[in-house]
C-alpha positions in Angstrom: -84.9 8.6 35.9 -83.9 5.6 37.7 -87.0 3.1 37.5 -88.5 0.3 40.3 -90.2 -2.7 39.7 -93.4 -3.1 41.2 -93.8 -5.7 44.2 -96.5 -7.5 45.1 -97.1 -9.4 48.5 -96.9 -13.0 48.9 -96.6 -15.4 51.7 -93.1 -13.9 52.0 -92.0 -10.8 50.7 -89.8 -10.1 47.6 -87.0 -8.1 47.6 -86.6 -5.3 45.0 -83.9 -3.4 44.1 -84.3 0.0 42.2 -82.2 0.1 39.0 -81.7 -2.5 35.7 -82.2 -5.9 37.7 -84.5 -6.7 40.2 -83.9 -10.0 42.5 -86.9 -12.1 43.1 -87.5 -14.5 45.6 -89.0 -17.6 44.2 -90.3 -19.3 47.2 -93.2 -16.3 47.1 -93.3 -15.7 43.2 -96.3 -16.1 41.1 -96.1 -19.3 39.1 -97.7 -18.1 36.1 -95.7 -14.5 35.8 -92.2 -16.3 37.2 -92.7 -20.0 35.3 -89.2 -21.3 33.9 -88.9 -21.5 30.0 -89.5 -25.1 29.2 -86.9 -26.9 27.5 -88.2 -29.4 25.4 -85.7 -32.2 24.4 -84.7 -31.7 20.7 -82.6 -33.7 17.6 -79.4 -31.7 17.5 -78.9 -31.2 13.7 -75.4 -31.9 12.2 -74.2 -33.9 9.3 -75.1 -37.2 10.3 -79.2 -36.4 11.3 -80.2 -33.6 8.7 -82.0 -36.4 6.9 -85.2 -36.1 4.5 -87.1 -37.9 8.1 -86.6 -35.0 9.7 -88.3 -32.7 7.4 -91.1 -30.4 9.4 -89.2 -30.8 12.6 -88.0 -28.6 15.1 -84.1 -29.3 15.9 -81.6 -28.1 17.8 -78.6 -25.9 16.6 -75.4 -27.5 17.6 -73.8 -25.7 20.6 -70.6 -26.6 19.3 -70.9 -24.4 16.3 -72.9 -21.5 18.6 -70.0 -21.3 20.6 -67.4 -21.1 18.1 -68.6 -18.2 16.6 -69.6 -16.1 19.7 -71.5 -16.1 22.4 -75.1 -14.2 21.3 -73.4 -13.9 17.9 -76.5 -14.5 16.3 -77.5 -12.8 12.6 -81.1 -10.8 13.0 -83.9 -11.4 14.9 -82.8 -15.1 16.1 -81.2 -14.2 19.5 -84.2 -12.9 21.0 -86.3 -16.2 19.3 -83.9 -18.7 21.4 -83.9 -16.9 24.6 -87.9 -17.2 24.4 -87.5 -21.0 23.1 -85.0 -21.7 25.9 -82.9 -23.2 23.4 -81.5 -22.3 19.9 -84.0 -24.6 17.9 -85.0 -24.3 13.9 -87.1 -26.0 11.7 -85.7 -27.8 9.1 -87.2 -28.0 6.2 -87.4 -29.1 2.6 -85.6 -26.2 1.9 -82.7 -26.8 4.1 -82.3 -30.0 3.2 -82.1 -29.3 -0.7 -79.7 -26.5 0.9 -77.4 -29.3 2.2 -77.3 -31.3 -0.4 -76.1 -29.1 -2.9 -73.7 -28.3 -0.4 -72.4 -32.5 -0.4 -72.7 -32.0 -4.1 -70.3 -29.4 -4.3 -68.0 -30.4 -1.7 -66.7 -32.9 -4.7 -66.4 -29.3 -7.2 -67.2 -26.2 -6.4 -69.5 -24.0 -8.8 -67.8 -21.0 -10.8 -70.4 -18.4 -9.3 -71.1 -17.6 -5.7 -75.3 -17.9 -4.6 -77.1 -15.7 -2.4 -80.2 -16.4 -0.6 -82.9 -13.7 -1.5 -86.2 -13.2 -0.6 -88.6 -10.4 1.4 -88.3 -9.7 4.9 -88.8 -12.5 7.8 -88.4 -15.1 4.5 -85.6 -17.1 6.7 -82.7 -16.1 4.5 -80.3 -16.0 7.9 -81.8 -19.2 9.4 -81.1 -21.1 6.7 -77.5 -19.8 6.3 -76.9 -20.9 10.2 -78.6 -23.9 9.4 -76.1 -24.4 6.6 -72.7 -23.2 8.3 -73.1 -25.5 11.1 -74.1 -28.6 9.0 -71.1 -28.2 7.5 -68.5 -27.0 10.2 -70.2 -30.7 11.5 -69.3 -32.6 8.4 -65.9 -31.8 8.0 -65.7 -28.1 6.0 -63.7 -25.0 6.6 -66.4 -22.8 7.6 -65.7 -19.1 7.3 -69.4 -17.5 8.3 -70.1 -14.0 8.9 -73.2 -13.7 11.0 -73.9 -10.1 10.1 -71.9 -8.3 7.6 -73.6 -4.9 8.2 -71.5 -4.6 11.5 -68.3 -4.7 9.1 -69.8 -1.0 7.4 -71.8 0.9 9.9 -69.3 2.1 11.8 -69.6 0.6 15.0 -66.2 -0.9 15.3 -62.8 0.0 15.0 -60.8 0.7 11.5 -57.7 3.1 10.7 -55.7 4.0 7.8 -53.3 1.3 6.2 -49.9 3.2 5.4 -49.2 3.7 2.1 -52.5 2.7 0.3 -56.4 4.3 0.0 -57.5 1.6 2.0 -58.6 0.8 5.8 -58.4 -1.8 8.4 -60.2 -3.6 11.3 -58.1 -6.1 13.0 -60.5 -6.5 15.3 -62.4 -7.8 13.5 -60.5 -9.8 11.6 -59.2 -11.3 14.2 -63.0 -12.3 15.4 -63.0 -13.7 12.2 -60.0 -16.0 12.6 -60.8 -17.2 15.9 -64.4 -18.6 14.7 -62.8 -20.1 12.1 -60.1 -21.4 14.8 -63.0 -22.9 16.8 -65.3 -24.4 14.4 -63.0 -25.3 12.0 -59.5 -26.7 13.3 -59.5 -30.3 12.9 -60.5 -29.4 9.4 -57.8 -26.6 9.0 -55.1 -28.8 10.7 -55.9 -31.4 7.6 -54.2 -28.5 5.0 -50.8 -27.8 4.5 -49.7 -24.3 3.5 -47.8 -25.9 0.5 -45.5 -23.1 -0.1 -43.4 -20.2 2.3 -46.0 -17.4 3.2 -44.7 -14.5 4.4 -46.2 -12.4 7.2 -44.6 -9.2 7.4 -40.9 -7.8 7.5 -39.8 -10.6 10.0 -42.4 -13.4 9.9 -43.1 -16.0 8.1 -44.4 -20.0 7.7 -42.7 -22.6 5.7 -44.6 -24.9 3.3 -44.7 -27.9 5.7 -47.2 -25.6 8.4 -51.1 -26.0 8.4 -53.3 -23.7 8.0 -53.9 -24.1 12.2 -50.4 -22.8 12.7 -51.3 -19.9 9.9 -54.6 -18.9 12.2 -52.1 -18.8 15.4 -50.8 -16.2 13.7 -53.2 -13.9 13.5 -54.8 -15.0 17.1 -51.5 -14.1 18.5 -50.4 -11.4 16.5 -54.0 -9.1 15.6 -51.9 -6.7 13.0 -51.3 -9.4 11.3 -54.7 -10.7 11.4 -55.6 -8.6 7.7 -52.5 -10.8 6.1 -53.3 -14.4 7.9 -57.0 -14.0 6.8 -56.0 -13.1 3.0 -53.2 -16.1 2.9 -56.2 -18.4 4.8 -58.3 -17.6 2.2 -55.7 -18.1 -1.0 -54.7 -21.3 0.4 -58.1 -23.1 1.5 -59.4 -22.0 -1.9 -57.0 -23.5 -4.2 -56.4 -26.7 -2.0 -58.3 -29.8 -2.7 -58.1 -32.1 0.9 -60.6 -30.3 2.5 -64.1 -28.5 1.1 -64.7 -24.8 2.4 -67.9 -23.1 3.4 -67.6 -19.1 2.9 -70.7 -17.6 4.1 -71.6 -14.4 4.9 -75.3 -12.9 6.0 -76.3 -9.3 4.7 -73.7 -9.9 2.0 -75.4 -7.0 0.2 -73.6 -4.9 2.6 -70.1 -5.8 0.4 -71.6 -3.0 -2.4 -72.9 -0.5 0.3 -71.6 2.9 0.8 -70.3 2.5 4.8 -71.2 5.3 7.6 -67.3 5.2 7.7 -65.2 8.5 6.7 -62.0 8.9 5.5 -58.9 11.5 6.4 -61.2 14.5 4.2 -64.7 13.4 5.9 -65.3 11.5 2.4 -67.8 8.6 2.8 -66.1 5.4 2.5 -67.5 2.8 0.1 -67.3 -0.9 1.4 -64.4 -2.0 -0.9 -61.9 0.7 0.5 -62.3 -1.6 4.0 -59.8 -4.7 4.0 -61.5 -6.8 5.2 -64.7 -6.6 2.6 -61.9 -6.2 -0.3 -60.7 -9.6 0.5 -64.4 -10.8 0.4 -65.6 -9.4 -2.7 -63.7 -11.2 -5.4 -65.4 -14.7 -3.9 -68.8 -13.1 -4.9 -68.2 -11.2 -8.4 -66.5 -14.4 -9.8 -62.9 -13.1 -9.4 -61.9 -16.0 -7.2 -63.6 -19.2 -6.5 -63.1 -22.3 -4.8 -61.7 -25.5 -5.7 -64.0 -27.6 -3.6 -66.8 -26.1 -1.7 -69.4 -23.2 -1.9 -69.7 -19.4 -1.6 -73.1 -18.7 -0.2 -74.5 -15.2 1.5 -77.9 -14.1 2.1 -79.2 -10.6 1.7 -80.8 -8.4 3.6 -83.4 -5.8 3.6 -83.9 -4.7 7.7 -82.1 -1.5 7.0 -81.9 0.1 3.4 -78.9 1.8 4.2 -76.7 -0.9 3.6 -78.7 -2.5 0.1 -77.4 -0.7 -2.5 -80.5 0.9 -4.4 -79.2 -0.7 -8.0 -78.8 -4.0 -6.2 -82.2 -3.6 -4.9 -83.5 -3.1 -8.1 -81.9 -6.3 -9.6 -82.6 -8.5 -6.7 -86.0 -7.5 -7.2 -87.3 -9.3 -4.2 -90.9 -11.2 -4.6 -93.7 -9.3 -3.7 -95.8 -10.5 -0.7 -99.0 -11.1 -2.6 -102.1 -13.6 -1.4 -100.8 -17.4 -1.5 -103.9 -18.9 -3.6 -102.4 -17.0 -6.8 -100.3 -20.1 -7.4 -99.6 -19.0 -10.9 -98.3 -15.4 -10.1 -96.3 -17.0 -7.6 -94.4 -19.2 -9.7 -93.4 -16.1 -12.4 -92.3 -14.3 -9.4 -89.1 -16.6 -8.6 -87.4 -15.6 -12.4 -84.2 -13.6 -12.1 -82.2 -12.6 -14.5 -78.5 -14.4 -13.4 -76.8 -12.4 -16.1 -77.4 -9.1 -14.4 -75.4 -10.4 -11.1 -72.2 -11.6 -10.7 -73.8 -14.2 -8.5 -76.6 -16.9 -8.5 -79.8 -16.2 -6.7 -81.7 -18.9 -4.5 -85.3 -17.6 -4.2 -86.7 -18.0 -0.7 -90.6 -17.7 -0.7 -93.1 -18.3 1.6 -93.1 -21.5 3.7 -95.8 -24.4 3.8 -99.3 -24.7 6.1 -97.6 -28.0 7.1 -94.8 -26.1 7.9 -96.4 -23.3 10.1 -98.0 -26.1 12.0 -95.0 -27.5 13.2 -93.4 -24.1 13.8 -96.9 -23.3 16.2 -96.8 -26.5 17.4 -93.1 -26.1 18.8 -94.3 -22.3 19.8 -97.2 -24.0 21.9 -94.1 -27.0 23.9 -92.0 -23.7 24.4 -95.0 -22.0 26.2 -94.5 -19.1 23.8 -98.4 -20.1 22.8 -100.7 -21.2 25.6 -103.4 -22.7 24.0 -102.7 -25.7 22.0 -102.5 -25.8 18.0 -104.7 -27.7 15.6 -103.9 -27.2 11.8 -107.3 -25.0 11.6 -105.9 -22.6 13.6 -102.2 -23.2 12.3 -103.7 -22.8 8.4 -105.5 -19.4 9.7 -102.4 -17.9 10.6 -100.7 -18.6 7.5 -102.8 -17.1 5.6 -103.2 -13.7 7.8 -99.3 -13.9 7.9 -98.8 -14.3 4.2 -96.7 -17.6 4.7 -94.0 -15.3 5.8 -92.2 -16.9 9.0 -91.5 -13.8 10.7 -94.7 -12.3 10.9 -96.1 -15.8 11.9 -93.9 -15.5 14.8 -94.8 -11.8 15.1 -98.5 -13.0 15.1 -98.6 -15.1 18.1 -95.7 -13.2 19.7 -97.6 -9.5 19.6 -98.5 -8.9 23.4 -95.1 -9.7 24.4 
């Protein structure tokens, strides 16, 4: 059934179309149901202005970054958040900036473990992992970021059988990969030398005095190579000392899973029989690590499908529980580190102060019509818990 939008009659008549898309004329439109999404003028946040004076503030995700990882390529609910904003715009917080500077600190040496961002639902977790990949594309890292690691397990894109082995490919994504890397990160890659011959196949192959730009080409221009060009990327930016790499990946708890994938018997494939999430996994067990720089993911638990039930059990993510038990709070942020192969950050609940702003930039978008004092502000963090997702579920419910 083919659904038409209704019209209503003005000084001039609209013309609607039946189908997906109706075309409005303006010069007749209701003001209030046709207004234009304000844009208010924001701080872009890179390396040189995520500084402790911008703490509570709403700023502005560099477009540079957005657009070298993909148009709309955006991890969970954030895509439909900036279309309503009319810009991509976060708060930074204390949180982020502690995030970056452990990031500066361990641009000098990287840590021996890998750390994951954990915490309940709507906590932020994939916010603060943009937030983090683009502060540090800005400053000068090799930023590989996965924006959502579920779509490398639940089947919806392409993967065959590599010849000869157990295992399975995607290229395409792969090369997706590559070419973010390409775009956020080539003045940084074109800093690296190869340092030895790498060898791409039967008759291809890179002497030492290539970059690690001319290695990407590869894989842009070749995609059945791109499995190879992303493994070699990885050996060579993580040994190499010039330049500090940023490996993040959000819904890294999808690396464990078992995939909605089959094999050639209609056996369910588990994650580490694809290519591309066997090159990934040895960064976050401890296999592998970085000589300068950071493995970070973030976990997620939108679909249970894709957490692992025994990682689920030893992430052990904090219960949502009423804010004025301060003590409870504070014994709910132990994990036992010996128990993962990784480091956990606990992400809690954010601030009053920090809901305020987040209202208060909700109310200069127009997403909230009546303005915001910190009565009302303080009211809807305690309804919501303090968890940021259902504070912008609150005030975003009749939409």
């Amino acid at each position: 059934m083919v659904s038409t939008a209704f019209m209503k009659k003005g000084d001039r008549e609209k013309r609607v179309r039946s189908g997906t898309t109706t075309s409005v004329n303006m010069a007749s439109a209701n003001p209030l149901y046709y207004a234009a999404v304000p844009k208010p003028q924001l701080v872009t946040l890179d390396a040189k202005t995520a500084k402790e004076s911008h703490i509570d503030t709403v700023m502005e995700i560099d477009s540079r970054f957005l657009d070298g990882i993909g148009s709309g390529c955006y991890p969970g609910y954030l895509g439909n958040d900036f279309k309503l904003f009319g810009k991509p715009a976060l708060l930074y917080r204390k949180f982020t900036h502690d995030l970056l500077d452990q990031i500066a600190k361990n641009a000098k040496q990287a840590p021996k473990r890998a750390s994951v961002l954990n915490g309940r639902d709507g906590a932020g977790k994939s916010a603060e992992l943009l937030k983090a990949a683009s502060v540090a594309a800005s400053s000068g890292h090799i930023v590989i970021y996965a924006h959502s690691a579920v779509t490398w397990v639940n089947s919806s894109r392409p993967y065959a059988p590599q010849s000869g082995t157990n295992m399975f490919t995607q290229p395409e994504l792969a090369t997706e990969l590559l070419r973010s890397v390409s775009l956020v990160s080539g003045n940084a890659l074109a800093r690296v030398p190869l340092g030895k011959e790498i060898a791409l196949g039967k008759k291809k192959s890179l002497d030492a005095t290539k970059t690690l730009t001319d290695l990407v080409n590869v894989g842009l221009q070749t995609p059945s190579l791109a499995h190879i060009v992303l493994e070699n990327l990885l050996e060579v930016a993580s040994t190499q000392t010039k330049v500090p790499v940023l490996l993040a990946i959000d819904e890294v708890n999808s690396l464990w899973c078992n995939t909605l994938y089959r094999d050639q018997s209609d056996n369910i494939l588990p994650a580490n029989r694809l290519r591309l999430i066997n090159t990934m996994l040895p960064f976050f067990e401890g296999k592998q690590t970085l000589a300068k720089g950071w493995v970070l993911g973030a976990s997620s638990y939108s679909d249970l499908r894709f957490m692992p039930k025994d990682l689920n059990k030893r992430l052990n993510p904090p219960a949502m529980i009423p804010l004025a038990n301060a003590e409870l709070s504070k014994d709910l942020v132990a994990f036992p580190p010996t128990e993962l192969p990784f480091d956990v950050i606990p992400m809690g609940t954010i601030s009053a102060i920090e809901t305020w702003a987040l209202m208060h930039f909700y109310h200069r978008t127009k997403v909230i019509a009546s303005p915001i004092t910190k009565a009302i502000a303080g009211k809807r963090w305690l309804a919501a818990s303090g968890n940021p997702r259902r504070i912008f579920a609150g005030v975003t419910s009749y939409f």
